[in-house]
PLY file of the C-alpha trace (Angstrom):
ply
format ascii 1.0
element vertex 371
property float x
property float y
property float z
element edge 370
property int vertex1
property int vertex2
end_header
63.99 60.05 101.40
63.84 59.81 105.12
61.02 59.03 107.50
61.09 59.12 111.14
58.70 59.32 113.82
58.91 61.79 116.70
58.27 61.82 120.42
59.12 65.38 121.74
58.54 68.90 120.55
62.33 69.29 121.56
63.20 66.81 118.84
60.37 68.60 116.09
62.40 72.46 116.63
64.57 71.70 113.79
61.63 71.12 111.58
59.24 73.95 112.97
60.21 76.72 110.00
59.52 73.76 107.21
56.31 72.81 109.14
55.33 76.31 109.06
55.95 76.92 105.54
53.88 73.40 104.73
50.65 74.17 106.92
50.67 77.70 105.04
51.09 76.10 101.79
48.16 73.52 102.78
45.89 75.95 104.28
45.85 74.99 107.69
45.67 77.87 109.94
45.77 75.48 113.04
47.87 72.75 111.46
50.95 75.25 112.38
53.64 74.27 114.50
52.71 77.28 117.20
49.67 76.35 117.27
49.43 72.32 117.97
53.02 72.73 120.22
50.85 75.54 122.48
47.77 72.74 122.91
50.14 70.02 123.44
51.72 71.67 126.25
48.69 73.69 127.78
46.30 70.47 127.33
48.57 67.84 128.53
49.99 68.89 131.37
49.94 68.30 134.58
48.19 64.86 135.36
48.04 63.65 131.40
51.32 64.11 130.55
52.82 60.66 131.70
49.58 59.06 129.65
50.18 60.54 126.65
52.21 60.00 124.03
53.80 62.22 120.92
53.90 60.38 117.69
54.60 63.17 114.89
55.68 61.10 111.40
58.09 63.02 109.36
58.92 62.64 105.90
61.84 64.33 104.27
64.39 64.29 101.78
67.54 66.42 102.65
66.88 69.28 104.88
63.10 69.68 103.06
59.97 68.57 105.09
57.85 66.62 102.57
55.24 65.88 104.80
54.34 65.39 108.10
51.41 63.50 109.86
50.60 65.12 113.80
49.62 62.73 115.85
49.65 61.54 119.56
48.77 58.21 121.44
46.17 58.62 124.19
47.09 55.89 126.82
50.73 55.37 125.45
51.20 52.50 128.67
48.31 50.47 127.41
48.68 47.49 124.95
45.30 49.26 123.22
46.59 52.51 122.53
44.34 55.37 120.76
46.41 57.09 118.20
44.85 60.73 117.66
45.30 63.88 115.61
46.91 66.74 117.81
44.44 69.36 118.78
41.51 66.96 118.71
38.46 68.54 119.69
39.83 71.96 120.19
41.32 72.72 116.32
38.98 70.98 113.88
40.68 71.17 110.37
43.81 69.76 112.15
45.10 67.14 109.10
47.98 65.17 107.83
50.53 67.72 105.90
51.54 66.69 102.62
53.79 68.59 99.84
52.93 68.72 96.15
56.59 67.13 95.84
56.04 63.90 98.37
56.06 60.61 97.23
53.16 58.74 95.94
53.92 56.44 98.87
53.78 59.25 101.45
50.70 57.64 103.34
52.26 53.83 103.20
55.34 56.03 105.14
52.94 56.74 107.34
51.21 54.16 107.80
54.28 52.07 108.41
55.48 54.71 110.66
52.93 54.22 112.96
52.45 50.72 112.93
56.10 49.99 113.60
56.17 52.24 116.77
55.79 51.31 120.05
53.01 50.81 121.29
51.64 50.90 117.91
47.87 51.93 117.94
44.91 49.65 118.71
42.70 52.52 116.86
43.23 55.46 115.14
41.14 58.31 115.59
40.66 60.72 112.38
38.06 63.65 113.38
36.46 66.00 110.49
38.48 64.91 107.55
36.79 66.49 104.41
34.58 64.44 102.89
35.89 64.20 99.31
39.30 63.92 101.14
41.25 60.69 100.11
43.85 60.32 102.24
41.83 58.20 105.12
41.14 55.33 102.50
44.48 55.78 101.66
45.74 55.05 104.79
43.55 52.13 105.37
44.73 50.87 102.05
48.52 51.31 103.26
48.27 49.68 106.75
51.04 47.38 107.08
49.69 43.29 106.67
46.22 43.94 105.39
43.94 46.84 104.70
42.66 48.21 108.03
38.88 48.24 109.26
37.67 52.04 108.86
34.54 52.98 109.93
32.39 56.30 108.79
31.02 57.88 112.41
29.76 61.28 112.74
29.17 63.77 109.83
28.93 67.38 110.38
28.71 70.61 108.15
31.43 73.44 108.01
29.38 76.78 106.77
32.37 78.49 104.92
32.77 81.71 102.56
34.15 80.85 99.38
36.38 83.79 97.19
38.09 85.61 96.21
35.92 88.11 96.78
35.51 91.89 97.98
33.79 92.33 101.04
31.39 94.52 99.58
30.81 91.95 96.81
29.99 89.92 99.89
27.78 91.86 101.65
26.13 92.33 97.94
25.20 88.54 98.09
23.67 88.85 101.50
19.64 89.14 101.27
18.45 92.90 101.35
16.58 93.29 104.75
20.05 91.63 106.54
22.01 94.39 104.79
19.22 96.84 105.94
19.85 95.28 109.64
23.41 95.09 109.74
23.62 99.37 109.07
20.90 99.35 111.86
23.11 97.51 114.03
26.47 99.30 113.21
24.34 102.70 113.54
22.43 101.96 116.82
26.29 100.53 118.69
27.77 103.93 117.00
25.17 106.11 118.56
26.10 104.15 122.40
29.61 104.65 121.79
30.19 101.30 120.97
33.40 101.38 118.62
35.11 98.39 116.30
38.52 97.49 116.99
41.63 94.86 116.60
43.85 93.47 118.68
47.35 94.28 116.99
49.98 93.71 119.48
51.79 91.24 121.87
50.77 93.17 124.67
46.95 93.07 124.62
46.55 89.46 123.34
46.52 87.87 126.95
43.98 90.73 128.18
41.43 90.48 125.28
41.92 86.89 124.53
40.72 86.21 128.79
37.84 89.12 128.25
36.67 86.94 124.93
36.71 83.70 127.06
35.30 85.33 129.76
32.15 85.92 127.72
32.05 82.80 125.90
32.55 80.85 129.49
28.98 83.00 130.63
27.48 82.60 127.61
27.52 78.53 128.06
27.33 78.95 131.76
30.93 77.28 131.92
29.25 74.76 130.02
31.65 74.78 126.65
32.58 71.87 124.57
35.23 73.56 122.76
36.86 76.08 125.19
38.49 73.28 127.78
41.34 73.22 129.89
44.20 74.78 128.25
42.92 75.96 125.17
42.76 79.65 126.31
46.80 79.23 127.15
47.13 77.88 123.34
45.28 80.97 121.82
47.54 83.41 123.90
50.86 81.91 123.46
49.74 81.18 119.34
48.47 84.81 118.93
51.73 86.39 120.27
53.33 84.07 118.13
51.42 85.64 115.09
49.83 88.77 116.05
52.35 91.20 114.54
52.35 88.69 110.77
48.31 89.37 110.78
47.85 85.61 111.09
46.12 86.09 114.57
43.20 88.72 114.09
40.63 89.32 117.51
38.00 91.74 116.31
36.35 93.27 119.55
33.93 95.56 120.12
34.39 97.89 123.37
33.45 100.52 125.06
36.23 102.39 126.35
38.59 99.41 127.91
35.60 97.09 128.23
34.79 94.53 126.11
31.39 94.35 124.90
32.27 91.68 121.90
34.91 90.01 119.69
35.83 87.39 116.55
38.95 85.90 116.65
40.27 84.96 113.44
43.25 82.50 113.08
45.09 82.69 108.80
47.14 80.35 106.89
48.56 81.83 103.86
44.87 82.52 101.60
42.95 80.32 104.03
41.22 81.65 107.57
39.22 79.97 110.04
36.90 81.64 112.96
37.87 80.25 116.40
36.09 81.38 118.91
33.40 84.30 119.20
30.99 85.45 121.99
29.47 88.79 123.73
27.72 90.26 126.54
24.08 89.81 126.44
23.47 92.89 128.53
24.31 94.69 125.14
22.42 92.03 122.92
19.73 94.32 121.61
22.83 96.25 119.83
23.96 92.81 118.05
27.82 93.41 119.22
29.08 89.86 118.39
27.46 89.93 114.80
29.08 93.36 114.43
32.73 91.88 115.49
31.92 89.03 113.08
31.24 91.15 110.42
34.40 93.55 110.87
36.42 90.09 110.67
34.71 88.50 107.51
35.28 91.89 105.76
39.12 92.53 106.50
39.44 88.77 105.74
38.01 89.05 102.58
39.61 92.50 101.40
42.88 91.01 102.50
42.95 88.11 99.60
41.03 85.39 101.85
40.25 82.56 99.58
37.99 80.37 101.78
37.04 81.43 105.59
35.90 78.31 107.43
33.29 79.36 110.12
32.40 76.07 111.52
29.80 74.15 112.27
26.34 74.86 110.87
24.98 74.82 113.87
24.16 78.77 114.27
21.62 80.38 112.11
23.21 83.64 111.99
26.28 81.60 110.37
24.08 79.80 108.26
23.11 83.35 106.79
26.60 84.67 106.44
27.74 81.73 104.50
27.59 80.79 100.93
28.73 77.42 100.68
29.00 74.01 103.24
31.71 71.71 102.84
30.55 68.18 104.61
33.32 66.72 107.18
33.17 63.06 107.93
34.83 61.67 111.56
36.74 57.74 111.16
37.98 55.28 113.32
39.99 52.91 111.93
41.48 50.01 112.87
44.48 47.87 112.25
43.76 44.46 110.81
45.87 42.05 113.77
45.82 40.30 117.06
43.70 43.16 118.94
41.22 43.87 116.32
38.47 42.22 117.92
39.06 44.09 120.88
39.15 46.87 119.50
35.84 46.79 117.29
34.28 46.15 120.72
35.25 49.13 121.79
34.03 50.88 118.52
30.34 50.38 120.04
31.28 51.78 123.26
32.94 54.78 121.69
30.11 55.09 119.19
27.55 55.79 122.30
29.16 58.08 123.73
29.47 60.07 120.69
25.82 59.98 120.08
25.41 60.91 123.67
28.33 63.89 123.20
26.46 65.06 119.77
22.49 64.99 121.19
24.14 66.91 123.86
25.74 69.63 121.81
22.51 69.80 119.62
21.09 70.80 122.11
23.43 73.22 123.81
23.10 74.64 119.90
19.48 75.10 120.53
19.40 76.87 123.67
21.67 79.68 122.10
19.50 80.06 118.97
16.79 80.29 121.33
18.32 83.14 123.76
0 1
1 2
2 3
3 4
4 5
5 6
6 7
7 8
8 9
9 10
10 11
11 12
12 13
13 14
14 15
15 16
16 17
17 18
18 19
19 20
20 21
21 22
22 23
23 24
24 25
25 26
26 27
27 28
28 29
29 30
30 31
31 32
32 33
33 34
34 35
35 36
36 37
37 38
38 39
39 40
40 41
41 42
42 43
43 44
44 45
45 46
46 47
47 48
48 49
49 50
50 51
51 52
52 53
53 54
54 55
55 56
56 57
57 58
58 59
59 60
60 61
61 62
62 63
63 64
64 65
65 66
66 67
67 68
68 69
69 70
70 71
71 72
72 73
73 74
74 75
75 76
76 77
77 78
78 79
79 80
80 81
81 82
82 83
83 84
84 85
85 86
86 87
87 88
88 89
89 90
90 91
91 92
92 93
93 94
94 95
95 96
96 97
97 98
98 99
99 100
100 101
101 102
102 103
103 104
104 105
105 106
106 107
107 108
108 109
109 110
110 111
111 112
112 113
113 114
114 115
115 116
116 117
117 118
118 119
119 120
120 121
121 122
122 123
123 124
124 125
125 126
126 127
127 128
128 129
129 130
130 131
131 132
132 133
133 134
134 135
135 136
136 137
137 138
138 139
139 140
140 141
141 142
142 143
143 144
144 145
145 146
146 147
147 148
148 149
149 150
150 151
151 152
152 153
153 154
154 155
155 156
156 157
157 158
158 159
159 160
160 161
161 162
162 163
163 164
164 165
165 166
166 167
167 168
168 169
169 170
170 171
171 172
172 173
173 174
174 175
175 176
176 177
177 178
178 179
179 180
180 181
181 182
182 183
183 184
184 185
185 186
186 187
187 188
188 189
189 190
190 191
191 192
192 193
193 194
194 195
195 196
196 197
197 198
198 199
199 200
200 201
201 202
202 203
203 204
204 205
205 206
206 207
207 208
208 209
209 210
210 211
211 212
212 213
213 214
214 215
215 216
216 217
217 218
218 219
219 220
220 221
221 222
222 223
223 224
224 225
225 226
226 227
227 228
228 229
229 230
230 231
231 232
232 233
233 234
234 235
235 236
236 237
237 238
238 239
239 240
240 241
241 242
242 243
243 244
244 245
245 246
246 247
247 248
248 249
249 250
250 251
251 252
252 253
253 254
254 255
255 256
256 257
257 258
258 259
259 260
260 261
261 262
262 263
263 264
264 265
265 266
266 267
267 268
268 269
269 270
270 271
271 272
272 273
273 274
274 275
275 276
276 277
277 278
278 279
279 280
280 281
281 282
282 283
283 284
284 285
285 286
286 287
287 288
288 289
289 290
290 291
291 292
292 293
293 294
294 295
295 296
296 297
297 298
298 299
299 300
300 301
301 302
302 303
303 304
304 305
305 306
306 307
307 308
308 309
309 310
310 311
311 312
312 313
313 314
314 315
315 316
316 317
317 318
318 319
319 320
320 321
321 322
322 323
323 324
324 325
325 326
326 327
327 328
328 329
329 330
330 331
331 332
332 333
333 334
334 335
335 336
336 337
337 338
338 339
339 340
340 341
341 342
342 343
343 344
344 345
345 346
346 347
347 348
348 349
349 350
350 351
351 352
352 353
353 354
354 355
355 356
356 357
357 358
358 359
359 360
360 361
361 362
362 363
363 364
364 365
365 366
366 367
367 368
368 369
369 370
């Protein structure tokens, strides 16, 4: 058994196939190595590079990948550093990757890991862990010296669709007059022209993934909380990664070469999650994103999708095309020593802004269910 911690992507290529294999086993579409090595390098680059800090744990034994834990240090100069997940705020499921055949011990590994590196972190930083997830308190229970301070912040909602499941056992489930509307819809976009399509080559990923952000950028009047700096560069360069496996799905509805609409779906083995969605509202009356959205949850479904994670419950069209919500629970927590005090001051400061961050989104949330 061998456990290391990483600083490069250069040094993390000879694990990338095993990493792979693990966030597929795990069901983390955005766990995978294309995906979190495309934010680090879009996001952190140019003036945040020299700031931040890779710190991937790897556990193995032999040439197998056991488990591996993604993180990265925020202000990697600073005697307080911020340890965080990769892909923070842009990925949300992003977790810790452990094997059915680790170690009971796997998250003391870790949690040594991290504490023996240098800097080691002031905080750490664990965003939308599942709520019936252990592994947090199992962390704090592993720190190094004593058990760590964690602290419960903001809990949200994922609206998911649990299978297996056809998708016409789906749209069965759905109540009667949206069935009636969605064949309205589809009929009314059909009669304009309007046609359904996929996005099922290297070549038109970089075109249709721009036209999708495009919309979603006008949408939130370049207003997003999700689609920042670099992200866009991450979807292209993961989606030509996995376009041609059908791990990478864009649903779009056009008209001719334009546009009009489009899902993007991202899969890890029987697990999928919705990314990013938006449309023109020049065409709104014809319900073009819900139609994308649609077209994706159904070739998810008929394709063996066990769970599709549509994110926050924030949208009431979601809210209808879900039948389950799985609660996610955001932690700090921090390492019982020297700079604990400092650090639990900084807990308040971190907690306002969040409340200031979520009041804002709430209502950003609002506005669109309005329009």
């Amino acid at each position: 058994m061998d456990c290391r911690v990483v600083d490069s992507f250069d040094q993390l290529e000879c694990y990338e196939r095993e990493w792979d294999r693990l966030a597929v086993a795990c069901g983390k579409p955005t766990s995978r190595p294309t995906w979190l090595r495309g934010w680090w390098e879009a996001w952190c680059a140019p003036a945040d590079r020299e700031s931040r800090v890779l710190r991937v744990v790897v556990v193995t034994e032999g040439e197998r990948l056991l488990a591996l834990f993604p993180g990265f240090l925020s202000d990697g100069h600073s005697r307080l550093a911020d340890l965080h997940l990769l892909g923070e705020a842009s990925f949300w499921p992003v977790e810790p990757l452990v094997s059915d055949e680790a170690p009971r011990e796997t998250f003391a590994l870790f949690a040594r890991a991290l504490s023996n590196s240098s800097p080691s972190p002031a905080r750490v930083f664990l965003r939308r862990a599942p709520a019936q997830a252990e592994w947090p308190q199992e962390l704090r229970r592993q720190w190094p010296g004593a058990p760590a301070w964690l602290r419960r912040s903001i809990r949200r909602k994922l609206l998911v669709i649990e299978g297996p499941m056809s998708s016409e056992a789906w749209l069965a489930g759905l109540p009667r007059h949206m069935r009636a509307e969605l064949l309205r819809l589809a009929r009314r976009r059909a009669e304009a022209g309007l046609e359904v399509r996929c996005t099922d080559s290297r070549d038109a990923v970089r075109d249709d993934v721009h036209a999708l952000a495009q919309l979603h950028h006008a949408r939130l009047k370049r207003q997003s909380l999700w689609l920042t700096e670099g992200v866009e560069d991450t979807i292209v360069e993961a989606g030509r990664s996995l376009v041609s496996t059908g791990d990478f799905r864009l649903w779009k509805v056009v008209r001719g070469k334009e546009l009009i609409a489009g899902a993007l779906f991202v899969r890890a083995g029987d697990t999928s999650e919705a990314l990013l969605t938006a449309f023109d509202p020049a065409w709104g009356a014809l319900g073009p994103g819900l139609g994308a959205f649609v077209a994706a949850i159904r070739d998810e479904l008929d394709s063996g999708t066990r769970l599709i994670d549509l994110g926050d419950g924030g949208y009431q069209y979601l809210q209808r095309l879900s039948n389950a919500e799985h609660p996610v629970v955001s932690y700090e927590l921090i390492p019982t020593n020297l700079t604990m005090p400092i650090a639990r001051a900084r807990w308040f400061v971190t907690k306002t802004r969040d409340r200031v961050r979520l009041r804002t989104r709430l209502r950003a949330l609002r506005d669109q269910n309005r329009n």
